[in-house]
C-alpha positions in Angstrom: 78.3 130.5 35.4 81.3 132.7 36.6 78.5 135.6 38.1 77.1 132.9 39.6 80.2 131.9 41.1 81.7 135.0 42.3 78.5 136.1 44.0 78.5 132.7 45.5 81.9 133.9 47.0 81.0 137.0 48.1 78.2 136.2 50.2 80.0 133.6 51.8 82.6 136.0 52.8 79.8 138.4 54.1 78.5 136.0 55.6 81.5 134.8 57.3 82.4 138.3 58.1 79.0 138.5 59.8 79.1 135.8 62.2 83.0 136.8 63.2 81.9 140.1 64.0 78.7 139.3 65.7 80.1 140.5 69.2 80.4 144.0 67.4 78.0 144.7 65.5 74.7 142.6 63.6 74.6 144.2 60.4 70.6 144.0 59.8 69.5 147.5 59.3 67.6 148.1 62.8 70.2 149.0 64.9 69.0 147.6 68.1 73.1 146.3 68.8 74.2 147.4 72.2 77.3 149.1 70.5 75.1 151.7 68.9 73.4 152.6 72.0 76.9 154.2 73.3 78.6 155.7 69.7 78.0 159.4 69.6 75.3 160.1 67.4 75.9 163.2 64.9 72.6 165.2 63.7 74.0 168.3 61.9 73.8 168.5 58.7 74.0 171.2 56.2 72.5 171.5 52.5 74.9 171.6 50.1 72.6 171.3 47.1 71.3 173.6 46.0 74.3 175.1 47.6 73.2 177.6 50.6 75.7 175.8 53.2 72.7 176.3 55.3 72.6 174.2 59.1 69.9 171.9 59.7 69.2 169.5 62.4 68.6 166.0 61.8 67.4 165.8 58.5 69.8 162.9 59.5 71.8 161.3 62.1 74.6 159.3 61.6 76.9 157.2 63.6 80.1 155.7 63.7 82.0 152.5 65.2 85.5 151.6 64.1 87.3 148.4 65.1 90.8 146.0 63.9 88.2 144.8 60.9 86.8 147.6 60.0 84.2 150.4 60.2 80.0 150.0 61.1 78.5 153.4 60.1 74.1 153.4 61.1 72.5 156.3 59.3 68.8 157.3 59.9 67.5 159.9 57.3 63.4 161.1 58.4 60.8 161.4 55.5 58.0 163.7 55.6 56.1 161.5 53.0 56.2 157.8 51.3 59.1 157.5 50.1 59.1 156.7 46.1 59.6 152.9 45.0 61.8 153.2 41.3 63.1 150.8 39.0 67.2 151.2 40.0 70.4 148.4 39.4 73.2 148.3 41.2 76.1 150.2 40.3 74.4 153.3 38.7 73.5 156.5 40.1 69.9 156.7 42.2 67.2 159.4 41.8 65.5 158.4 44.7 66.2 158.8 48.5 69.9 157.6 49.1 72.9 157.9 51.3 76.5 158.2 50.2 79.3 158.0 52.4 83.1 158.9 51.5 86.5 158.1 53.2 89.7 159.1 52.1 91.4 156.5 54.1 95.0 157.8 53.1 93.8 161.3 54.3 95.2 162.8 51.7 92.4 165.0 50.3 93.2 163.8 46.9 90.7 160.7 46.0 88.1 158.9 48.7 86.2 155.3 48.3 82.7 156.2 47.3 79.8 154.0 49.0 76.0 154.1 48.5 72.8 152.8 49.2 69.3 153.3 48.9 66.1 152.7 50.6 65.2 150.0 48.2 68.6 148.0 48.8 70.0 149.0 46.2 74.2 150.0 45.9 76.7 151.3 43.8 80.4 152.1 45.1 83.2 153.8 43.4 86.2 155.9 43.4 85.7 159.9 43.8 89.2 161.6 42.1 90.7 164.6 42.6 90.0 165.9 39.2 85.7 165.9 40.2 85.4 162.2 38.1 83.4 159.4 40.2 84.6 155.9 38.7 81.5 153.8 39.5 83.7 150.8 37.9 85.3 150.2 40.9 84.1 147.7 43.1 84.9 145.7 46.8 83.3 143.4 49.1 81.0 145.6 51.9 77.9 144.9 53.5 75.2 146.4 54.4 70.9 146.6 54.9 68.6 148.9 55.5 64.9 149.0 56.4 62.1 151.9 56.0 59.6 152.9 59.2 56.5 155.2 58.8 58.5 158.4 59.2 62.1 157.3 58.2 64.5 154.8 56.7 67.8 153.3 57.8 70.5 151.8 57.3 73.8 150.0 58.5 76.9 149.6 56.6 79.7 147.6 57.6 83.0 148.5 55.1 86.4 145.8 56.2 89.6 147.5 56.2 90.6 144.8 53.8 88.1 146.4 51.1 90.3 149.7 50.5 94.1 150.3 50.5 95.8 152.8 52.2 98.6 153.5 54.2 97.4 154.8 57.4 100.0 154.1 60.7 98.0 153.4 64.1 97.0 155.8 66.1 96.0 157.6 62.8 93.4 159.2 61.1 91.0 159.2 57.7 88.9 161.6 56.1 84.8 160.9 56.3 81.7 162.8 54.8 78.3 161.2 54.3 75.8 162.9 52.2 71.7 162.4 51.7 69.9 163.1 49.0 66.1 164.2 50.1 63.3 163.0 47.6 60.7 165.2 49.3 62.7 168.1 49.2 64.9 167.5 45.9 68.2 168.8 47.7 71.3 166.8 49.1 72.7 167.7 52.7 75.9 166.7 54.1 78.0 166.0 57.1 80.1 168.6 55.7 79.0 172.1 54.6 80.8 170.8 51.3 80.3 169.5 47.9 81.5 167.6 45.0 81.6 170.2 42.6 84.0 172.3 45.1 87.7 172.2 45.5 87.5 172.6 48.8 85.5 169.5 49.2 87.8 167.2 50.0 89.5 169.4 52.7 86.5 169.7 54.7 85.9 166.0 55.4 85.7 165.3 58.9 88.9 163.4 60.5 87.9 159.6 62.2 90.7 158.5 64.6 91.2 155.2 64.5 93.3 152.4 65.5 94.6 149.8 63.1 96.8 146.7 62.7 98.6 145.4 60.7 96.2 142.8 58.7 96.9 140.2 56.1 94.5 139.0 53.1 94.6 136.2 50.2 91.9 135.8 47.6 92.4 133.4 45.2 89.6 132.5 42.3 90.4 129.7 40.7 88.0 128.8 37.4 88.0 125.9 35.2 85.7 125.8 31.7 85.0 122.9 29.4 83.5 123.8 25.5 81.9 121.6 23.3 81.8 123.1 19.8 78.8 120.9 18.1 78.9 122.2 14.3 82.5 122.1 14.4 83.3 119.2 16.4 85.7 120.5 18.8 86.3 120.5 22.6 88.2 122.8 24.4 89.7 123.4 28.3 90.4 126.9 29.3 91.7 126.7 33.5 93.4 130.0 35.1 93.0 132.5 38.3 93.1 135.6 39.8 95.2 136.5 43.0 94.9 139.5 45.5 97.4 139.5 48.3 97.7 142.4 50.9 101.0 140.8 53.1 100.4 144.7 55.1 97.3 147.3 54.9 100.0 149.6 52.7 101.0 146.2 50.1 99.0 144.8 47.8 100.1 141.9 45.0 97.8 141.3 42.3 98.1 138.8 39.6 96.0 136.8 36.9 97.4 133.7 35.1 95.1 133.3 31.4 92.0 134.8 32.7 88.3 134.5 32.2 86.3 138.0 31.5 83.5 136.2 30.9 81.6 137.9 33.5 82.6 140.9 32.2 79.3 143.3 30.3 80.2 144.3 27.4 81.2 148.4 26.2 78.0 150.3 24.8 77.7 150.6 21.1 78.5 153.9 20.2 78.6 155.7 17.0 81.5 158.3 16.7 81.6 161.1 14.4 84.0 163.4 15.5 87.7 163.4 15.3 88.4 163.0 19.1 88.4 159.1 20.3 85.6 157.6 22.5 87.0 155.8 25.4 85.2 153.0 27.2 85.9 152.3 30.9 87.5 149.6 32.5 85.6 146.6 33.7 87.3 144.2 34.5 87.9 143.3 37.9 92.1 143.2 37.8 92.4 146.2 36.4 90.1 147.8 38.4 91.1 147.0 41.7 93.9 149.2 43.4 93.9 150.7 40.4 94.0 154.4 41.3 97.3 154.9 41.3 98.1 155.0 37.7 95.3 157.2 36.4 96.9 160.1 35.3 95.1 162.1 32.8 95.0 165.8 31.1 93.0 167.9 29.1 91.0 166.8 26.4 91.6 163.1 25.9 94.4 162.6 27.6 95.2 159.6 29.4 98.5 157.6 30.4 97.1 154.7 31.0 94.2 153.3 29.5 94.3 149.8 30.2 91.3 148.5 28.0 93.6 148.2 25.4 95.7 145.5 27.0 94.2 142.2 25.2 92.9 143.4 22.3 93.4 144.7 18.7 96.2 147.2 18.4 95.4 150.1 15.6 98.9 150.3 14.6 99.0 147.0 13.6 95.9 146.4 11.6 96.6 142.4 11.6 97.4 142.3 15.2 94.9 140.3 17.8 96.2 138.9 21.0 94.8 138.1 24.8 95.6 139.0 27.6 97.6 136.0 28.8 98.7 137.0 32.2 99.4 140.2 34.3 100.3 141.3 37.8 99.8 144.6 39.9 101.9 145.4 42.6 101.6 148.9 45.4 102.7 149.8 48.2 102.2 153.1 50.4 103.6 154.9 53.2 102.6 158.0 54.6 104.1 160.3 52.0 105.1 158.0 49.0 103.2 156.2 46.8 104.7 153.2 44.7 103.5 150.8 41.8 104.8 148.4 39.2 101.9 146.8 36.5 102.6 144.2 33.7 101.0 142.5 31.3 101.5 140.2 28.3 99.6 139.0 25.3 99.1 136.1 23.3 98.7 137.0 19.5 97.0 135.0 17.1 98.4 133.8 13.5 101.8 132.7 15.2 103.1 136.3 16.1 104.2 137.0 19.3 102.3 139.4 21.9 102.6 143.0 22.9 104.3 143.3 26.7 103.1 146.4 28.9 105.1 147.7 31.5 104.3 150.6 33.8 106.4 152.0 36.4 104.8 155.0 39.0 105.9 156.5 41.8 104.1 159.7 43.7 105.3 162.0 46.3 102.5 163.9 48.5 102.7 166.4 50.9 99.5 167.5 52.3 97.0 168.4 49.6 99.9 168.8 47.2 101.2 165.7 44.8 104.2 165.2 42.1 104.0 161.9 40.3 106.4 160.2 37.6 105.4 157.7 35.5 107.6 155.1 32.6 105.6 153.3 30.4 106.8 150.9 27.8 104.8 149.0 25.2 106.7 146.1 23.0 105.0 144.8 20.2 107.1 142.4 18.6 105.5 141.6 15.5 106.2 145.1 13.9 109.7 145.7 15.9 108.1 148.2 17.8 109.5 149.4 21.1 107.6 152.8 22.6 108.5 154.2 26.0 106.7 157.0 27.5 107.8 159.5 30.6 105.6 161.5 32.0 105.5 163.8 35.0 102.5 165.9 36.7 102.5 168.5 39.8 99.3 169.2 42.0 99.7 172.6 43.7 96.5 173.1 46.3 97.4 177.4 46.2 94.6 177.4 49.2 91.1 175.5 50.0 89.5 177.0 46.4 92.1 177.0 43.9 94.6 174.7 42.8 96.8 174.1 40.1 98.2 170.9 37.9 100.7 171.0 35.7 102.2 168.1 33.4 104.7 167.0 30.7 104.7 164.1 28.6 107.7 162.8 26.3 107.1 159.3 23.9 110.2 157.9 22.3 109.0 155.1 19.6 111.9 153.0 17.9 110.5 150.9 14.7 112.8 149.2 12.4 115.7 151.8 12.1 113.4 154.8 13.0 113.2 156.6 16.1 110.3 159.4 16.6 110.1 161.9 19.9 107.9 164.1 20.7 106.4 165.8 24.1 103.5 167.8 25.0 102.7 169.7 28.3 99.4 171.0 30.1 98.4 173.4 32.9 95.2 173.4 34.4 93.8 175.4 36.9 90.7 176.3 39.0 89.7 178.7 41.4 86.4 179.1 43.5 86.1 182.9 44.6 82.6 182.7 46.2 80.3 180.0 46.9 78.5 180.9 44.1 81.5 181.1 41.1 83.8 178.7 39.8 86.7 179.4 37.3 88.6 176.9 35.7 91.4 177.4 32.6 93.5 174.8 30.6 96.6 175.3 28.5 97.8 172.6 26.7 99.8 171.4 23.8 100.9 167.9 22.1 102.0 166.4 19.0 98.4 164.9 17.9 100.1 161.9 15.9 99.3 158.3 16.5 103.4 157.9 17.3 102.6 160.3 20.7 99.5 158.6 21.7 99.4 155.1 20.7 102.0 153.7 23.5 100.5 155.2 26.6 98.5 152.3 26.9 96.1 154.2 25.3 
């Protein structure tokens, strides 16, 4: 019922989007639009895997139209053969022909929104960080279609402003690079003689000028369930919502009031025998969205926040089991200074009262180069526990091919009359000399004790 619903909503906001823009651009796949027949149409590319940089010409074209919504981008890749049909699903990887487009609408050559579409129809998008990760979990509202001829395929993608947050002043500009992967040939070429596995990646994106105002945006999804329990003879009402508010493009307010995660697929089973933790990935769509901000991870296992723990079962307190009852999100973003504030509370079960989560992050960026701070606190009344956690992380960029990332971590936890501190710190480094080598180090060091780790949301 609730897939049902939220796809319902979707594609009546793509469709809506697509009859307001009409006059710009029809987003069916065959490009045929008079705005197309003016954009400057790009056809070099270069082959970045296998990784000989090499120039080619039009192994694809590609072009672009930005306007106050947001940004058309028409790509036509050429086959040399049928192309292969596979069995794919949205939001996973393809390993057939495909296109993937990036923009790092902040231009900060730290993270870029990842979108991607094959000649099938099919799509996954997705957050590409600065640490190599791509977070497929991610997801917005974008549209697009494509369409195969005899000796290519297409396809047009229309991405609203609305769909990605940044900070970006008018008169400004954001990072772009849009990648194919061949079928015929087995290799991947780029707009960009760049790729993911490089640290200079990032840097090389090509710069989009573009104009935008100031745009407002409220969402609101309201749900309302009734249960009939047969065997047991019981009925029960659940009603609560999710809201996502952007007042500017560099705000954002998030909130959800006794939410439904019914929609949600469930973790993979997974059978651990080793002594390091397996972490599952966030699905759910509040914690997803806007999300980037707080990710702040280290070697190993290490992570800050981890927010599939908030609403459910707390391994510290082996009777504990709450939901999540509520939570909000808030960001905002200029051109150098990143801020965000994210709550949560729980409902426990037996009569106990719930855990509260606070997290408090602020980041500081200058160029290619970042220094974050984060507070987190974690209250879990039923055992008198209070933990707080301050962390703190630099990211040097020494040139185009090596950088540096250095971080320290201190947890205070206070339970009954006991108070327990301890730190850690890590340095990580990597360094590409050639276009062939890649070097990368770690250092690190922490007190492996479920009193350091537990509270970092983790």
């Amino acid at each position: 019922m609730n897939k049902s619903f939220n796809a319902s909503l979707q594609l009546l906001y793509l469709f809506a989007s697509s009859i307001a823009f009409a006059t710009e651009v029809v987003v069916d796949g065959s490009l045929n639009d008079s705005g197309w027949q003016s954009a400057k149409r790009n056809t070099v590319n270069y082959q970045v895997v296998p990784q000989t940089l090499t120039k080619v010409e039009s192994n694809f074209s590609y072009q672009i139209i930005t306007t106050d919504h947001g940004i058309y981008i028409a790509v036509v890749a050429t086959t040399k053969q049928p192309l292969r049909v596979r069995t794919q699903e949205n939001d996973s990887l393809f390993t057939n022909d495909h296109i993937q487009l990036m923009i790092d609408m902040n231009n900060t050559e730290q993270t870029s929104y990842v979108f991607s579409v094959n000649h099938q129809g099919y799509y996954y998008d997705g957050i590409y960080k600065q640490n190599k990760e791509l977070d497929l979990d991610w997801g917005n509202q974008w549209n697009f279609k494509t369409k195969v001829f005899t000796d290519s395929w297409s396809t047009e993608i229309y991405i609203p402003w609305t769909a990605m947050s940044f900070a970006i002043q008018e008169q400004n500009e954001f990072g772009l690079s849009i990648t194919r992967y061949d079928e015929s040939t087995n290799a991947t070429y780029s707009s960009i003689p760049a790729n993911a596995s490089m640290n200079s990646f990032l840097t090389n994106f090509n710069k989009q000028k573009v104009e935008i105002n100031n745009q407002s945006s409220l969402d609101v999804f309201p749900y309302i369930s009734a249960n009939r329990d047969i065997a047991n003879n019981k009925n029960s009402t659940d009603i609560g919502a999710e809201l996502f508010w952007k007042p500017t493009k560099s705000q954002q307010l998030s909130a959800t009031i006794n939410p439904d995660f019914g929609q949600v697929e469930s973790d993979e089973l997974v059978v651990n025998f080793s002594a390091i933790e397996s972490f599952f990935s966030e699905k759910r769509p509040f914690f997803n969205d806007n999300q980037s901000l707080f990710e702040v991870s280290g070697p190993e296992s290490l992570r800050v926040v981890h927010t599939p723990r908030i609403g459910g079962e707390s391994y510290y307190d082996e009777d504990y089991s709450g939901e999540l009852d509520s939570a909000i999100k808030y960001t905002i973003s200029s051109e150098q200074l990143d801020f965000g504030l994210l709550s949560a509370f729980e409902s426990a079960d037996s009569g106990k009262s719930g855990r509260d989560f606070w997290l408090l992050r602020g980041q500081y960026r200058l160029g290619a180069n970042k220094f974050g701070a984060s507070l987190n606190r974690v209250n879990t009344p039923s055992i008198e526990r209070n933990a707080i956690i301050i962390e703190s992380d630099f990211n040097y960029a020494y040139s185009d091919s090596a950088e540096l990332n250095f971080g320290i971590i201190r947890s205070d936890i206070e339970q009954g009359p006991e108070t327990t501190s301890d730190f850690g710190w890590w340095l990580t480094g990597s360094t590409e000399p050639s276009e062939q080598h890649n070097h990368e180090f770690s250092l690190f060091y922490w007190m492996n004790r479920p009193e350091f780790i537990g509270d970092q949301f983790v």
